[in-house]
N, C-alpha and C positions, 0 to 999 in steps of 0.2 A: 326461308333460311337455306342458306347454302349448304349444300351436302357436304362434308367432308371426305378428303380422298385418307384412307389408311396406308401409313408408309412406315416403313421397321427399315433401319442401317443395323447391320449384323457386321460384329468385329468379336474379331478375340480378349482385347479387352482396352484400354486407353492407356496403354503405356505410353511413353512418352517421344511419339514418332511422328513425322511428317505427314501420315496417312490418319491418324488417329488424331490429327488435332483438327485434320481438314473436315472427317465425320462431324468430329463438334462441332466446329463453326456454321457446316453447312445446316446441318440437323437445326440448328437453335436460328438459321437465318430463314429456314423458313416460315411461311404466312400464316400462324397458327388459326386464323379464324379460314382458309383454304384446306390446312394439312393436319392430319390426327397423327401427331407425333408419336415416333415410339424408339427403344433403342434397345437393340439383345447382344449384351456380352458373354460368352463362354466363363469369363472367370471378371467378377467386379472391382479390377484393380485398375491402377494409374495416375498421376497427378492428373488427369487433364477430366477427373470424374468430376470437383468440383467448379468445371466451366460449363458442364450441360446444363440449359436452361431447366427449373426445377418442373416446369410444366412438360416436361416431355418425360413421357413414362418411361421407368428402366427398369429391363429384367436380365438376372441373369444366371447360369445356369448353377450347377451344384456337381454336378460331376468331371474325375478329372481324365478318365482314360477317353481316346477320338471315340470311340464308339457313345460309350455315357452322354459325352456333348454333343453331339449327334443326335441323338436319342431326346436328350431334352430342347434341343433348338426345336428339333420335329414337332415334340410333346405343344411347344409354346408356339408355334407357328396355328398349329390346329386349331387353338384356344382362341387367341388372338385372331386370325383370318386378316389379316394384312392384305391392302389388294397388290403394292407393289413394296417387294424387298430388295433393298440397295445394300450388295455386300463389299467390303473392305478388306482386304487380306486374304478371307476363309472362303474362299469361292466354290469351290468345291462341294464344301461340304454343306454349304449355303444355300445351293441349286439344287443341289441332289437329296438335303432336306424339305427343300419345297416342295418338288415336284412329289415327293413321299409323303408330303401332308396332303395332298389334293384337294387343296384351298381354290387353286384356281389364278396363283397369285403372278405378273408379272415379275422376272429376275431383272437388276441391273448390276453388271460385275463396275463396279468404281478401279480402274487399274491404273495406279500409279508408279508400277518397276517397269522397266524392258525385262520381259520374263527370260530371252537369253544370259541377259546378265546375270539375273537371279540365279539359273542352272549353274555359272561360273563362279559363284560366290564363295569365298573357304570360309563362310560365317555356317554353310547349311550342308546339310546334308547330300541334298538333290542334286548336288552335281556329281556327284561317285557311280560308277557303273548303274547297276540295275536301275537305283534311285531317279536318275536322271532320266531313262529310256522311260519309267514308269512315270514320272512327273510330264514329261513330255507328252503320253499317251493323254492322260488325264486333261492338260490343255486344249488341246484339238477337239476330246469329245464334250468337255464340260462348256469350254466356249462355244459351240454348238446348243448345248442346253439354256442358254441365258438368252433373254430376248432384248436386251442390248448390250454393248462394252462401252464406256466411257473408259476414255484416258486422258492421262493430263498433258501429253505432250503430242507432237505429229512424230517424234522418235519412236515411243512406245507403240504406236499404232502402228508404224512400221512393220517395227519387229515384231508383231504380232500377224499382221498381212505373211509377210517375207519367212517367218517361221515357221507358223504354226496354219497356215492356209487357213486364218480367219477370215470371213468377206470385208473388205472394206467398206461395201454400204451399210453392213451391221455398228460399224464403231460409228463413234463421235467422240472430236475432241475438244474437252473442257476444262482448259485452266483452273489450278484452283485458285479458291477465293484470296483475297486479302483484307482485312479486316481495318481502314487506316486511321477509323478513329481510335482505337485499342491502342494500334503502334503509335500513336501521337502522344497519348497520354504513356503509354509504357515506357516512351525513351526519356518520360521529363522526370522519371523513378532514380531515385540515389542508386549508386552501386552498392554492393556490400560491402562493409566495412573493409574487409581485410584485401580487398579488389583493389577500393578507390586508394588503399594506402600502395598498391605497387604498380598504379596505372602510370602508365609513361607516354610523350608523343615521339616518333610517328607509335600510332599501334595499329595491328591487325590483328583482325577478329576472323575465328572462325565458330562456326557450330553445327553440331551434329552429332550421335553417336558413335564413340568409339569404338570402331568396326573396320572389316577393313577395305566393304564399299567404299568408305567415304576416304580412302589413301592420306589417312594422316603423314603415314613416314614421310613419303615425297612431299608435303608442305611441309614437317620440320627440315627434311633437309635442303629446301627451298628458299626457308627461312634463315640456315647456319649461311648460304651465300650469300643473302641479304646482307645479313648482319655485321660482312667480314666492311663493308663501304657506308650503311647506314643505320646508325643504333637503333634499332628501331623492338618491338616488346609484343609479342604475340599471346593474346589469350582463347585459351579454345573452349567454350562452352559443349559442355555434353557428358556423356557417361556410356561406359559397355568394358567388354571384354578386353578390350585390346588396352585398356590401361596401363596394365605392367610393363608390356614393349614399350609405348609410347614414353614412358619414364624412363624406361632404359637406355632408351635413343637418345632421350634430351640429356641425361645425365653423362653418355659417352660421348655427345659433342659438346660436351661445357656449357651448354646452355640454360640450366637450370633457375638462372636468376633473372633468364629471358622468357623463358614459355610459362604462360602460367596455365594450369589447368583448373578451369573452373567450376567443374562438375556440371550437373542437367541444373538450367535455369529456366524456369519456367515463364518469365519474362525475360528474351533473350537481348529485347530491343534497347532495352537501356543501355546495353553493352557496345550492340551494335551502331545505334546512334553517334558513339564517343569515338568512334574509330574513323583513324586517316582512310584503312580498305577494308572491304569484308572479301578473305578470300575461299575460296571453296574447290577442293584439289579431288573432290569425289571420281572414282573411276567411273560409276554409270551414275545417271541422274534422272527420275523419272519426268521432274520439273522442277524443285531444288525451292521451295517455297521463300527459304533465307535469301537470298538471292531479290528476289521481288521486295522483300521484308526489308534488306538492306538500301534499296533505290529509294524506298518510302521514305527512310530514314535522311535520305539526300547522300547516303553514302557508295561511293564507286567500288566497284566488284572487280574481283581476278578469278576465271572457273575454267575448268577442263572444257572443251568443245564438245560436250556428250549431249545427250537426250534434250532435257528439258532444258540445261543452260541454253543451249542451240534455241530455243524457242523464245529466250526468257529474254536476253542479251542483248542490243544490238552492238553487235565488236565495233569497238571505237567510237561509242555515241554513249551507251549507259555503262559501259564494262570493257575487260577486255578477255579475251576467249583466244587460248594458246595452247597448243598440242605442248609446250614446256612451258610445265608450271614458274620453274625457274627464270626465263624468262619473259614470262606475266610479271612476277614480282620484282624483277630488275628494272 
């Protein structure tokens, strides 16, 4: 009988993000009669909890202050004896758990931002004075501690080379997955109710959290010079912060009976499917998983030239890729 290897993905918890739906699918696409599944959350929340395969064991922790989680990732690292842990997000404190449990256990950091971008983000903190020099520090040494980096794009590995003097024989870059029997059957799914009564053609779809990585304003106001030559009905899957603006904007350019907002959908593909374009007006993109999602679907793309579009795209053959969004969508 075949040995099995022990592997633990460490995330904060499956909210509903690009990097945490990638953990799922990866986690549940591996060889269970090869790999001893395992999966450790910080705090057990998220829709994407009931997509983990039931055979893959989950732990998660109970404490809420960084020390507490910390303290219990260590606690359960030691229990468990993982040979290798694959982190997402919590890098940090992921490595710097391990190496404190002295299991003996291989790191892999999964990194799917361009961490400059990250530092420039008014969603975080990290980019403010101290915060940033201290976040910056933390990069350099912690990637140092991990025995390898996966990213998902040759952008991200860049920026991590060119930034943070990581070695480039240490990365390797790994697209994530795409799951296309899922999206096949997702996009043959009714819309909801109150959707399919305001769907209109042309339509453009967008998805993502409402943040303000992903530069909503510039696609609505992308969309109001569209609109002025082609009627056309935009719906935006996703949820966050930046809601209230996002309504205020649409409500100050008259557009309210054009954009529709459609909260986090957790099958985005039916949506997608239905649509003349999927566009994505993200200011950085680590690899932009919608995007691939959208091709699947046989649907054409309009995205910023950033990170992972750059990888994903070919301009003028699958998509089109324009430093003006505005002129993508014209």
């Amino acid at each position: 009988m075949t040995r099995k290897t022990k592997i633990c993905f460490v995330l904060p918890s499956l909210a509903g993000g690009g990097a945490e739906r990638v953990a799922v699918d990866i986690l549940n696409a591996l060889d269970p009669s090869q790999w001893d599944r395992a999966m450790y959350l910080s705090s057990r929340e998220g829709p994407y909890l009931e997509l983990l395969d039931p055979s893959i064991r989950l732990t998660s922790g109970s404490r809420r202050s960084r020390r507490g989680r910390w303290l219990d990732l260590r606690r359960y690292l030691r229990a468990e004896r993982p040979e290798l842990v694959v982190s997402f997000l919590s890098y940090f404190s992921t490595v710097s758990a391990t190496k404190a449990a002295g299991i003996g256990a291989r790191v892999v950091f999964n990194q799917g931002t361009p961490t400059t971008a990250f530092l420039a983000d008014r969603d975080y903190d990290w980019r403010h004075g101290w915060h940033r020099r201290l976040f910056s520090l933390a990069t350099r040494v912690g990637y140092r501690l991990a025995d390898a980096i996966v990213t998902t794009s040759k952008g991200v590995a860049d920026d991590l080379v060119a930034s943070f003097a990581v070695p480039r024989e240490r990365i390797r870059i790994v697209h994530n997955p795409v799951d296309l029997v899922a999206i096949a059957s997702g996009s043959a799914e009714p819309l909801e109710a109150v959707h399919e009564r305001a769907w209109s053609r042309p339509a453009i779809v967008a998805a993502g959290r409402l943040a303000d990585a992903k530069n909503y304003p510039l696609l609505i106001d992308a969309f109001d010079a569209l609109r002025r030559s082609i009627p056309a009905r935009l719906f935006i899957l996703g949820h966050g912060d930046r809601e209230p603006q996002l309504r205020a904007q649409i409500a100050q350019l008259g557009l309210g009976d054009h954009i529709v907002l459609c909260g986090f959908q957790q099958n985005p593909w039916k949506y997608i499917a239905r649509a003349d374009v999927f566009a994505m007006s993200s200011a950085y993109e680590g690899f932009g998983n919608v995007l691939v999602e959208a091709m699947a679907c046989g649907v054409p793309v309009a995205a910023y030239p950033v990170e992972g579009p750059v990888d994903v795209v070919g301009n003028g053959r699958s998509g089109m890729l324009n430093d003006d969004l505005r002129q993508a969508c014209l």
